[in-house]
C-alpha positions in Angstrom: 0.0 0.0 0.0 1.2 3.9 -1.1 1.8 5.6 2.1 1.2 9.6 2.0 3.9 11.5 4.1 2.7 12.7 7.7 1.7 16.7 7.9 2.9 16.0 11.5 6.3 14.5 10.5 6.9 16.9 7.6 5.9 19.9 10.6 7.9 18.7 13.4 11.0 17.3 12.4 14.0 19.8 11.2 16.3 18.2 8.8 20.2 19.8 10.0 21.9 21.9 8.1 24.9 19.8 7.7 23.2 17.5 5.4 23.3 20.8 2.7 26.6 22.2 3.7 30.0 21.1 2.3 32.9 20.9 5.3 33.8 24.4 4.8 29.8 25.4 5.6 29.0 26.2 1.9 25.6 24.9 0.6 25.9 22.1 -2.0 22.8 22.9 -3.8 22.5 26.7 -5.3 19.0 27.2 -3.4 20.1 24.7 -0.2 17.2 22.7 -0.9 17.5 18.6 -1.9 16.7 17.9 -6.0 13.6 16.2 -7.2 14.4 13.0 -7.7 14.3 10.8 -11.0 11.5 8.1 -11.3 10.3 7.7 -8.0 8.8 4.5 -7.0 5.2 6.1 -5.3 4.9 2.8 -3.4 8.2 3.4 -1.5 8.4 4.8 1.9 9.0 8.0 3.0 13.0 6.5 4.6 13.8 5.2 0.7 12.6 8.9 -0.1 15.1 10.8 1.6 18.0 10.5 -1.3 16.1 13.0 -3.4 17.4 15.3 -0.9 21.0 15.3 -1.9 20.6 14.4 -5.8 18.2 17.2 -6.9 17.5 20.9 -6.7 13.6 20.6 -6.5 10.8 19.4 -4.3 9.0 16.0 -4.8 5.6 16.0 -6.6 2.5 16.0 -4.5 1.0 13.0 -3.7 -2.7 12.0 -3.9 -3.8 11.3 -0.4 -6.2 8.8 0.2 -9.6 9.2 2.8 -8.5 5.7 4.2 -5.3 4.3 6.1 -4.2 1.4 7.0 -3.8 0.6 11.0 -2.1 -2.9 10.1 0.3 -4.6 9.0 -1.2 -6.5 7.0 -4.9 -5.5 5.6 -7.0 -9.1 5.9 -10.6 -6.9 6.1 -12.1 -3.4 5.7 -12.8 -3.1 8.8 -8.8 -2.5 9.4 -9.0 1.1 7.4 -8.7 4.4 9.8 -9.7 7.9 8.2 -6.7 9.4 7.2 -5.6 12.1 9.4 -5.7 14.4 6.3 -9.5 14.2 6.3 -10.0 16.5 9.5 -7.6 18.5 8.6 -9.2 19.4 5.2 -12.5 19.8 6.8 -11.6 22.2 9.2 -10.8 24.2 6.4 -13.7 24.2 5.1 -15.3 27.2 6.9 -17.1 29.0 3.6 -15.0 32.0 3.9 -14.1 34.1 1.1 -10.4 32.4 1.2 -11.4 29.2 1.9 -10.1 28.1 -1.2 -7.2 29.9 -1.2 -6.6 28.1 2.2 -7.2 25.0 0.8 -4.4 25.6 -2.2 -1.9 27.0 0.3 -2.2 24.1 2.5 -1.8 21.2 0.1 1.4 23.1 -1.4 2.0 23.7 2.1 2.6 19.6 2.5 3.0 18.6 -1.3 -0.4 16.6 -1.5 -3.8 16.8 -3.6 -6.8 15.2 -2.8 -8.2 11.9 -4.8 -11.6 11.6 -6.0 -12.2 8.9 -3.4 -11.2 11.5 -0.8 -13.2 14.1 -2.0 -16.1 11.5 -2.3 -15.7 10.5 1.6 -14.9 14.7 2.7 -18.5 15.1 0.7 -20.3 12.7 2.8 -18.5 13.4 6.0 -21.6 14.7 8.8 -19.8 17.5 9.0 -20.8 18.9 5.5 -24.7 17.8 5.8 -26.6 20.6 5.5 -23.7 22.9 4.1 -24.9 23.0 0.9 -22.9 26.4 -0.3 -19.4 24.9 1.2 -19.9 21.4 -0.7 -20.5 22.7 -3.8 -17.2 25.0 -3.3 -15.4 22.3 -2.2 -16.3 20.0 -5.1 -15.8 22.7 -7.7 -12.1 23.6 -6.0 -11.4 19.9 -5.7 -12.4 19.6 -10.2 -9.7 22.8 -10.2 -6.3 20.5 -8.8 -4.1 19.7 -12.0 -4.8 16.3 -12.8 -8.1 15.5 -11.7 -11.6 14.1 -12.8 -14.0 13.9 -10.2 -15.7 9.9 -10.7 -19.1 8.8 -10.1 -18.4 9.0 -6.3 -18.1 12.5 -5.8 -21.3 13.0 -8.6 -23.3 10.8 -6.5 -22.4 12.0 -2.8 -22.7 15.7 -3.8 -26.0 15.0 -4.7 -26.7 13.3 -1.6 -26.2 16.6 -0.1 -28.1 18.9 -2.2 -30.9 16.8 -1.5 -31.5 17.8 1.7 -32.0 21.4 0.2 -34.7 20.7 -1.9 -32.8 22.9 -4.5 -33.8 21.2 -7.7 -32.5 23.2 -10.4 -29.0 23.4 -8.9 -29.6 19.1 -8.6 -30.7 18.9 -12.1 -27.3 21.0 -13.3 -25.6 18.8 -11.7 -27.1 15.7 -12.7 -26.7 16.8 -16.9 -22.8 17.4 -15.7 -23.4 13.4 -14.7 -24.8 12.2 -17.5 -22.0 14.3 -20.1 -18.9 12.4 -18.0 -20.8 9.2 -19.5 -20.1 6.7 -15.9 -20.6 3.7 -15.9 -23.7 3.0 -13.6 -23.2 1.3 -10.1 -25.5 -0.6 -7.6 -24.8 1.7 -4.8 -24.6 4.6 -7.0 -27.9 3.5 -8.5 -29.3 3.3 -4.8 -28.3 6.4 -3.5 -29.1 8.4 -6.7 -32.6 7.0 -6.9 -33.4 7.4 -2.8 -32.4 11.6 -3.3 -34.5 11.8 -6.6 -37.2 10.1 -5.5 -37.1 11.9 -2.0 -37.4 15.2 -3.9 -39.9 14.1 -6.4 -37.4 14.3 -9.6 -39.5 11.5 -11.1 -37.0 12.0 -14.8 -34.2 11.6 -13.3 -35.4 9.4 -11.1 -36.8 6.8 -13.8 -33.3 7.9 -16.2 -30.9 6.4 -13.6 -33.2 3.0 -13.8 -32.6 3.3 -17.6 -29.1 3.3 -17.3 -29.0 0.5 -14.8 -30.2 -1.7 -17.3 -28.9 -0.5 -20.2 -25.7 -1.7 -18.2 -26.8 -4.9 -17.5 -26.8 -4.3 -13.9 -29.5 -6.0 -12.0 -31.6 -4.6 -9.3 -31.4 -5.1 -5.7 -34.0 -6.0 -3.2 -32.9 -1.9 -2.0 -32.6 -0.5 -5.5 -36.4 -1.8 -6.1 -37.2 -0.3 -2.6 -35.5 3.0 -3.0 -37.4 2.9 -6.1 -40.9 2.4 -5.2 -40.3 4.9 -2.2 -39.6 7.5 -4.7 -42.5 6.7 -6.9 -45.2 6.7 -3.8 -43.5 9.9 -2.7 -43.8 11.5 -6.1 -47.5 10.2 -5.9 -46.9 7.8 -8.7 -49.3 5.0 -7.5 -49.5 3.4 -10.5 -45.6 3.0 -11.8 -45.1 1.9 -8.4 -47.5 -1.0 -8.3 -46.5 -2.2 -11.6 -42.9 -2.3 -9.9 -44.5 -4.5 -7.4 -46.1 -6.6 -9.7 -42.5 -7.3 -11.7 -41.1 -8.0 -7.9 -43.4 -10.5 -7.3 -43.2 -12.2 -10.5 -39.1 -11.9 -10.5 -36.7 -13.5 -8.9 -36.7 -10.6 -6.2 -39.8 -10.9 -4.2 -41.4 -7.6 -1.8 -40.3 -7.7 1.6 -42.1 -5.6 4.6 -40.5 -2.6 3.4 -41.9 -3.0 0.1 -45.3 -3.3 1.7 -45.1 -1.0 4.2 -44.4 1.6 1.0 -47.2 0.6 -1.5 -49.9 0.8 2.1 -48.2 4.2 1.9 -48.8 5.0 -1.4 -52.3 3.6 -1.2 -53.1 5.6 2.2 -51.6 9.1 0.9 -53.9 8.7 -2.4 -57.2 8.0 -0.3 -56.9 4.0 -1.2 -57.3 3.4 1.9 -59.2 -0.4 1.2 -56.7 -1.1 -1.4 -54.4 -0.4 1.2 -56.3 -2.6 3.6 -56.1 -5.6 0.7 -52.5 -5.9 0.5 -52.0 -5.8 4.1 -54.2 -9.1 4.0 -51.8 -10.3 1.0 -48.9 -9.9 3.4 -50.3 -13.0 5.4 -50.9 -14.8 2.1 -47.3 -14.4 1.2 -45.7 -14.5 4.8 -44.8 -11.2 5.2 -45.0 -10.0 8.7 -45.8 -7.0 9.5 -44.0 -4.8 11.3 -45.4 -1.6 14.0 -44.2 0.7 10.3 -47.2 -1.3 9.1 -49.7 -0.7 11.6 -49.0 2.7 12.5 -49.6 3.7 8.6 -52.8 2.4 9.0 -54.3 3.6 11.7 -53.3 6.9 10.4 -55.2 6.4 7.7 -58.0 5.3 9.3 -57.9 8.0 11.9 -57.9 10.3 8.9 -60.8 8.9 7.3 -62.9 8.6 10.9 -62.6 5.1 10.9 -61.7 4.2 14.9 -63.0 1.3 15.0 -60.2 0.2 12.7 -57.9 2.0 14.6 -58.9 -0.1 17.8 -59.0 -3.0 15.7 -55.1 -2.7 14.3 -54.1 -1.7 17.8 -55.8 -5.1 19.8 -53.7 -7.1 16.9 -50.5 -5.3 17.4 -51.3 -5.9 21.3 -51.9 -9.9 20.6 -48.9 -10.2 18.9 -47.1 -8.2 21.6 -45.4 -5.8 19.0 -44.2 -2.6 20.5 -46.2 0.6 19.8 -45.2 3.4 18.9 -46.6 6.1 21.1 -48.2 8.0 17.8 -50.1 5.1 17.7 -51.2 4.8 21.5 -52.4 9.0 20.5 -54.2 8.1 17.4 -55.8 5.2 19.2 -57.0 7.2 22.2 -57.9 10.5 20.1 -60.1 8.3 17.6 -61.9 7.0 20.9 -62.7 10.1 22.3 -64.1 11.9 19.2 -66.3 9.1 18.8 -67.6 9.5 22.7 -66.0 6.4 24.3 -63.6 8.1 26.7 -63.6 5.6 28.9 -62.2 3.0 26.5 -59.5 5.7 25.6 -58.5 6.3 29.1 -58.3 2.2 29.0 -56.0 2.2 26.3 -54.2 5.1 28.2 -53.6 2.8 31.4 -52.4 0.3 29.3 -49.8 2.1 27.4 -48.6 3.6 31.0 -48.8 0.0 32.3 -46.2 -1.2 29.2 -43.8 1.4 30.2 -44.9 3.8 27.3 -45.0 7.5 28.5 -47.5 9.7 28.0 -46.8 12.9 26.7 -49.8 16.4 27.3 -51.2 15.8 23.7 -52.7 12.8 25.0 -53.6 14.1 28.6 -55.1 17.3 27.0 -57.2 14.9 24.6 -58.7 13.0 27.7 -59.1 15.9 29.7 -61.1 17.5 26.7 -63.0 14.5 26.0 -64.4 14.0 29.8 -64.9 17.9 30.0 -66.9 17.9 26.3 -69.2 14.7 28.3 -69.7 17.1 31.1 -67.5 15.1 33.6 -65.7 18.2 34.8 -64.4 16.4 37.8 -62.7 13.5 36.2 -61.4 15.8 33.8 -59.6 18.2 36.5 -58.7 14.2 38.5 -56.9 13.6 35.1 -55.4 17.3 35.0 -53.8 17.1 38.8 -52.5 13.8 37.3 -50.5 15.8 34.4 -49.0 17.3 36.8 -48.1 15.1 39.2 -46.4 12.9 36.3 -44.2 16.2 35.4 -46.0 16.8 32.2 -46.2 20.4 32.0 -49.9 21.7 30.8 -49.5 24.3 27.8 -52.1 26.9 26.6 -53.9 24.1 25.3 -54.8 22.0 28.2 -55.7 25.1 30.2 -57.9 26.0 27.9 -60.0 23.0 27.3 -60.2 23.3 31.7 -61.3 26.6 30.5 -63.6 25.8 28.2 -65.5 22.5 30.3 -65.7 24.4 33.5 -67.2 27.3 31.5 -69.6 24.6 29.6 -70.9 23.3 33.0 -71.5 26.8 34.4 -68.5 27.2 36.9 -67.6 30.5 35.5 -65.8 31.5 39.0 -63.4 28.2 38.6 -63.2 29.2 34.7 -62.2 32.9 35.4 -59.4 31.5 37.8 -57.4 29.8 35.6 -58.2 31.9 32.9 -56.5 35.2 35.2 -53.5 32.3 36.0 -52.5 32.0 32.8 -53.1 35.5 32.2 -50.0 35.7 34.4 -48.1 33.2 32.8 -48.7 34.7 29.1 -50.1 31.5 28.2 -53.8 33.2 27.1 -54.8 32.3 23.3 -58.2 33.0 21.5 -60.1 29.2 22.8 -59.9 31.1 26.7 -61.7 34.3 25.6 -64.3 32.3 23.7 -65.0 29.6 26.0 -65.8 32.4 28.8 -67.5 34.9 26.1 -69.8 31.9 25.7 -70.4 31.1 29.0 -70.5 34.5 30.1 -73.2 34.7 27.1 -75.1 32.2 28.1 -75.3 32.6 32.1 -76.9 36.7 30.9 -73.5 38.6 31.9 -73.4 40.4 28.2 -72.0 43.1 29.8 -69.1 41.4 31.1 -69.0 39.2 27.4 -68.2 42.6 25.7 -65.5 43.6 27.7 -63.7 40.4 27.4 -64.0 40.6 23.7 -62.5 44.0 23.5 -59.9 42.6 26.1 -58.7 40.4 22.9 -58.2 43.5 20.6 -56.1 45.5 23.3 -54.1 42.3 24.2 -53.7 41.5 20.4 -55.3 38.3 20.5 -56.8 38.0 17.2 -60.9 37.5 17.4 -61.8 34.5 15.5 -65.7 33.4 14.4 -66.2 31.3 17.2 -65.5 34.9 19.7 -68.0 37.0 17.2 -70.5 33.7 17.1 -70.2 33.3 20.7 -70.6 37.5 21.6 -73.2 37.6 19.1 -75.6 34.8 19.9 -75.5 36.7 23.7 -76.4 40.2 22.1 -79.1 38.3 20.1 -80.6 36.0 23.0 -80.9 38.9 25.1 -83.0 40.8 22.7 -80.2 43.4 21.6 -80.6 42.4 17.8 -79.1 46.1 16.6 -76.0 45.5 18.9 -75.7 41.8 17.1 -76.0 43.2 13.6 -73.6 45.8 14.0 -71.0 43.1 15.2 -71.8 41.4 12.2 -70.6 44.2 9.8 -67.9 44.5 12.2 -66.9 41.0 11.2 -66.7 41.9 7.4 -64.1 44.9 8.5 -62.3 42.9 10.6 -62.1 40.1 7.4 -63.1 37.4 9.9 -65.4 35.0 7.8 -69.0 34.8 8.8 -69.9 30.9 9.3 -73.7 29.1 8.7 -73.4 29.4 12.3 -73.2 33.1 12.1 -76.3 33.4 9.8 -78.5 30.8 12.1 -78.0 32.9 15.1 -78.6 36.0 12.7 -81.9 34.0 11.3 -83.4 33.1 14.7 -82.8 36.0 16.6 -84.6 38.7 13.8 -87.4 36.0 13.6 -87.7 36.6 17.5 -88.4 40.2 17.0 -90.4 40.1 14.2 -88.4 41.0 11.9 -89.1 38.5 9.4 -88.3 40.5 5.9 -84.9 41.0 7.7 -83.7 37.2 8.0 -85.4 36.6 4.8 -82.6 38.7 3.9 -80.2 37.0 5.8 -80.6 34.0 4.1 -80.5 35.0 0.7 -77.2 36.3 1.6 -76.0 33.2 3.1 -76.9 31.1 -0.2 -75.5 33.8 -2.4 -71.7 33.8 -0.7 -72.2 30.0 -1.5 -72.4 29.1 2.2 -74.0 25.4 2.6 -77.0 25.8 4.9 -77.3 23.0 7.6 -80.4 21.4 9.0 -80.2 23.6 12.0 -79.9 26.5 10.2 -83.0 25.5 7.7 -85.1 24.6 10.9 -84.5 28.6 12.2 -85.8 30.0 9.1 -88.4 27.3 8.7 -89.9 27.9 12.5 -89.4 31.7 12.3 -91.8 30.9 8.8 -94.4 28.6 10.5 -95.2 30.9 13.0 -94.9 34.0 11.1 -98.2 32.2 9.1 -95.7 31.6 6.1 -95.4 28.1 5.7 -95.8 27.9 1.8 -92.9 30.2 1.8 -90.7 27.7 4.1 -92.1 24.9 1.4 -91.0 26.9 -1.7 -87.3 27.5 -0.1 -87.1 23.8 1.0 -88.1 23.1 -2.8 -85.2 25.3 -3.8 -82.5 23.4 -2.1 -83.3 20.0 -3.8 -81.8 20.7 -6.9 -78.4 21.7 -5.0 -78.0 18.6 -2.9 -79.9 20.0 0.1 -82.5 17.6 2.0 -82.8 18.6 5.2 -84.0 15.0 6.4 -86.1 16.4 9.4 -87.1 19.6 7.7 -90.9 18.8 7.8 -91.1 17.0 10.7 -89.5 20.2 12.3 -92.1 22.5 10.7 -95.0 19.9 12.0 -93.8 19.6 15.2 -93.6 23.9 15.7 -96.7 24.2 14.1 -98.4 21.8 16.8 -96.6 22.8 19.2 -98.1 26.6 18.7 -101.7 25.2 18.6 -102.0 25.7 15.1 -103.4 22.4 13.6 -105.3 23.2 11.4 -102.0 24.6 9.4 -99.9 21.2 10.2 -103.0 19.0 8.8 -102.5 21.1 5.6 -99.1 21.0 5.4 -98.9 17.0 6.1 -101.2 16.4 3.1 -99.1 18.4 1.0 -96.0 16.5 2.1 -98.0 13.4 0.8 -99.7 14.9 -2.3 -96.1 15.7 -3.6 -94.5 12.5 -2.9 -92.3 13.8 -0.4 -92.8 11.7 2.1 -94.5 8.1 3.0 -98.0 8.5 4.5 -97.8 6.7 7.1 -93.9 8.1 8.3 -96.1 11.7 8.2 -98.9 10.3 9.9 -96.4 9.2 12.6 -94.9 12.7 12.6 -98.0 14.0 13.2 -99.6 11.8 15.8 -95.9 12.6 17.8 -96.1 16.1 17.0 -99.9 16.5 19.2 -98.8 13.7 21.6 -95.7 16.5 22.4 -97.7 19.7 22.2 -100.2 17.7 24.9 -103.2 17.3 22.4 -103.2 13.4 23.2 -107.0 13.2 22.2 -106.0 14.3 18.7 -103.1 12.1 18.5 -105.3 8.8 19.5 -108.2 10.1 17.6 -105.5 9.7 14.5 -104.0 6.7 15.9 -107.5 4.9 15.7 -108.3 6.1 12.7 -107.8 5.6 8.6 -106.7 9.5 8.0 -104.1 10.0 6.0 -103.3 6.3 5.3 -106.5 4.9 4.3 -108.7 5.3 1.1 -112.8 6.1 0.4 -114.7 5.5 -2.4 -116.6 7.5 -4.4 -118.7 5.5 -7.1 -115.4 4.1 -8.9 -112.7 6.8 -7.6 -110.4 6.1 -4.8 -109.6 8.9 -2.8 -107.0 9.2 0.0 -108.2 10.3 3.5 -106.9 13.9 3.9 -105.0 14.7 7.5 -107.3 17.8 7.6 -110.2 15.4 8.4 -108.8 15.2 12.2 -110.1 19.3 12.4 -112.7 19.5 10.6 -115.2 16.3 12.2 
């Protein structure tokens, strides 16, 4: 092996002046230097070296230093190499300066070396260049500059590796024409690594050009090449090439392994497949692939995303039979999906079995709980669970104080509520969810007054107002018959450019239909549907009541007839509209409007006749209701000579 001289040698050790000087003191050599010696053997030591010192008049040529020495005497495995100690020497010279490559030229003249490809390769995917995007491409480009020297597929492919962490493409895709013009010869591990960056950065081209060229050389793929090569399709969001990659694997010689699974679930899951990706986590049992918690957790992402937590339990009780460790993203998903669907007990199960297998918790999961019990109205198991948090040594951020904010506010414990709310105050940890959990509950309890001060509060303290504060302050204003104050707040929301929510309009809607003002929310709602807002059921059964009992109930039939055609049913619209009429004594009107429910197909006669007979029951006319229970109106027929004729509903008021 070709053995590079020591910088520390060449620095430290002073060659004496005798061996220049004749016996009479005078230099032998003109410039008292050694010559250059003729025909060197490079694979000789640096000892055999020394007799170019007294036969020349010039220094030796610089030798290319390698990134790897060896530590042995004799090499018998890789595992023997050492980095050179040239390799931390060039790197700390690499401080992007504007002389750093001055410095870099004045130091290998400085100890007569340059720097091989393969060191350049190995400085390039040193740690201490990850991320230094600027310095590697300086270095590289100094490093092309040294007389002598072509930079090989190495330092092509590691450079790369770097700027891929950028995300710079057009810089990458320079670089990579530069590639394909020096005309290498493709690699395996070139292949790999080139493949993982492009596909990492969605260079799909480039991506699918270095496959080319792997088997234009005949090189055949690995197991990783195949992987790296379906990751970077799925991340591209090329579902399809990547499947028909997996096809080819498992009709090849080269089958899928988990890895190859766990990225086509992936793919399937990030495109909204989510049942495709649920068949091929089947065909993993079919083909004896285990699968691994990479598996799992994918999944019951993707279920969580879709709303699906009874999958999500499902995938976790399997991971728990097979006693696989999970990941505590899963244990969050898991308990999250339990307690927006209303079972917070079973998620605070979960959540003592995770403890139990020596899996922390972290506050995302205590805050969830802790939301979830005070949402159900179990304020005291939720403040149990918060006294816990702290116990542990979790530390509760804005969040967690402000879903305590928000339950204790929820249940009417506005004096516990204001407590914490003027804690946090203290501790700056105060965001928009406080003010509008207490502007709510303020709202609700009749303290307006106090409301309105809280929601100026947010302006002065620059806490942006959001639609849930103007809902919440609004729908007070509006309950407590100050309909002026609620409007103006309204417009105040357009000059503000906070977005007015269906929400908005229904409290809008019901509260002008309290005062009479029925022309008014009329108005309201044409607005609504005009800004392309979607009305909900709620918000149709405002308008609809305010209609009924304004004496307008053909007017609530015509608008319901208008939102057919763009995908609108309210499903309980009528029976809404039957049950207010009856409710207001006003039976006659809900007899009419039941047969006209029936005459245009709308409805079923005996689902309205049900309605109906609920309808009195409710509004305490139960001798109607068992009058029409006994009876054949509105679901039987009489005869008149040869016509058939339904039994009207208005029969029940007028016999």
């Amino acid at each position: 092996m070709r053995r590079t001289l020591n910088p520390n040698f060449i620095c430290s050790t002073a060659i004496p002046r005798s061996y220049f000087s004749s016996s009479n003191g005078r230099s032998l050599y003109p410039l008292g230097r050694p010559p250059k010696p003729e025909n060197v053997d490079p694979n000789s030591s640096f000892g055999s070296n020394l007799r170019w010192f007294f036969t020349k008049n010039s220094l030796p040529p610089p030798e290319w230093v390698q990134p790897l020495t060896d530590v042995s005497d004799l090499v018998v495995a890789h595992r023997n190499l050492q980095p050179s100690p040239w390799v931390n020497r060039v790197i700390n010279l690499l401080d992007n300066s504007p002389n750093m490559e001055n410095n870099l030229d004045e130091y290998c003249r400085k100890f007569l070396i340059k720097l091989s490809p393969s060191f350049v390769a190995f400085v390039l995917r040193s740690n201490s260049l990850r991320g230094q995007f600027d310095v590697a491409l300086r270095f590289f480009y100094w490093a092309g500059k040294q007389k002598g020297y072509t930079h090989n597929i190495e330092c092509y492919v590691s450079l790369i590796d770097v700027l891929s962490v950028s995300g710079d493409l057009n810089r990458i895709r320079c670089l990579f024409g530069e590639f394909k013009e020096r005309g290498f010869l493709m690699e395996v591990s070139a292949a790999n690594s080139l493949i993982r960056s492009f596909g990492s950065l969605g260079m799909v081209e480039e991506l699918l050009c270095v496959w080319r060229q792997m088997k234009e050389n005949g090189i055949e793929p690995s197991l990783y090449t195949y992987n790296f090569l379906m990751n970077g399709l799925v991340d591209s969001m090329f579902i399809e090439s990547a499947e028909r990659v997996f096809e080819v694997m498992e009709g090849g010689s080269i089958g899928p392994d988990v890895v190859t699974y766990n990225t086509m679930i992936k793919g399937y899951c990030k495109s909204g497949k989510t049942q495709k990706a649920m068949q091929k986590f089947r065909d993993m049992e079919v083909r004896n692939v285990e699968p691994d918690k990479i598996t799992y957790l994918t999944l019951i992402q993707a279920c969580y995303a879709e709303g699906d937590f009874d999958s999500c339990l499902s995938f976790y009780q399997e991971m728990e039979e097979k006693e696989m460790e999970i990941p505590p993203h899963a244990y969050s998903l898991v308990i999250g999906g339990l307690c927006k669907d209303g079972k917070t007990f079973e998620g605070h199960a979960v959540f003592d079995n995770m403890i139990r297998r020596g899996c922390r918790a972290n506050v995302a999961i205590f805050t969830t709980l802790i939301d979830s019990y005070a949402k159900g109205g179990k304020v005291e198991e939720a403040l149990r669970l918060f006294k816990r948090m702290n116990s542990d040594g979790f530390k509760p951020d804005e969040v967690t104080y402000g879903v305590i904010v928000n339950g204790l506010c929820k249940v009417g414990r506005l004096e516990e509520a204001m407590e914490y709310f003027e804690f946090c105050k203290v501790n700056k940890k105060v965001n928009a969810l406080f003010y509008s959990s207490l502007i709510d509950g303020l709202g609700k309890a009749g303290r307006v007054n106090e409301a309105e001060e809280l929601f100026e509060e947010m302006s002065e303290k620059g806490c942006a107002r959001d639609s849930y504060c103007y809902n919440a302050l609004i729908d007070a204003l509006a309950k407590s018959g100050r309909i002026d104050e609620a409007l103006d707040l309204f417009k105040k929301m357009d000059d503000e450019g906070c977005d007015q929510t269906v929400y908005t309009y229904t409290i809008m809607i019901t509260g002008l239909f309290k005062q009479h003002r029925n022309e008014e929310a009329l108005k309201f709602w044409d607005m609504m549907i005009d800004k392309g807002i979607t009305p909900t059921a709620a918000c149709f059964r405002a308008l609809a009541i305010g209609l009924c009992l304004s004496g307008k109930v053909a007017r609530a039939c015509k608008i319901l007839d208008e939102l057919a055609p763009i995908g609108i049913i309210p499903e309980t619209a009528f029976e809404d509209m039957i049950n207010v009429l009856c409710k207001a004594g006003r039976i006659e009107q809900a007899c009419k409007l039941a047969d006209g429910i029936v005459d245009r197909g709308r409805e079923i006669p005996g689902r309205v006749r049900t309605i109906l007979i609920n309808a009195l029951r409710k509004a305490g006319n139960a001798d109607l209701a068992m009058k029409l229970m006994h009876s054949k109106i509105g679901i039987g027929y009489d005869r008149m000579g040869s016509i058939k004729r339904r039994v009207k509903f208005q029969i029940l008021v007028e016999s």
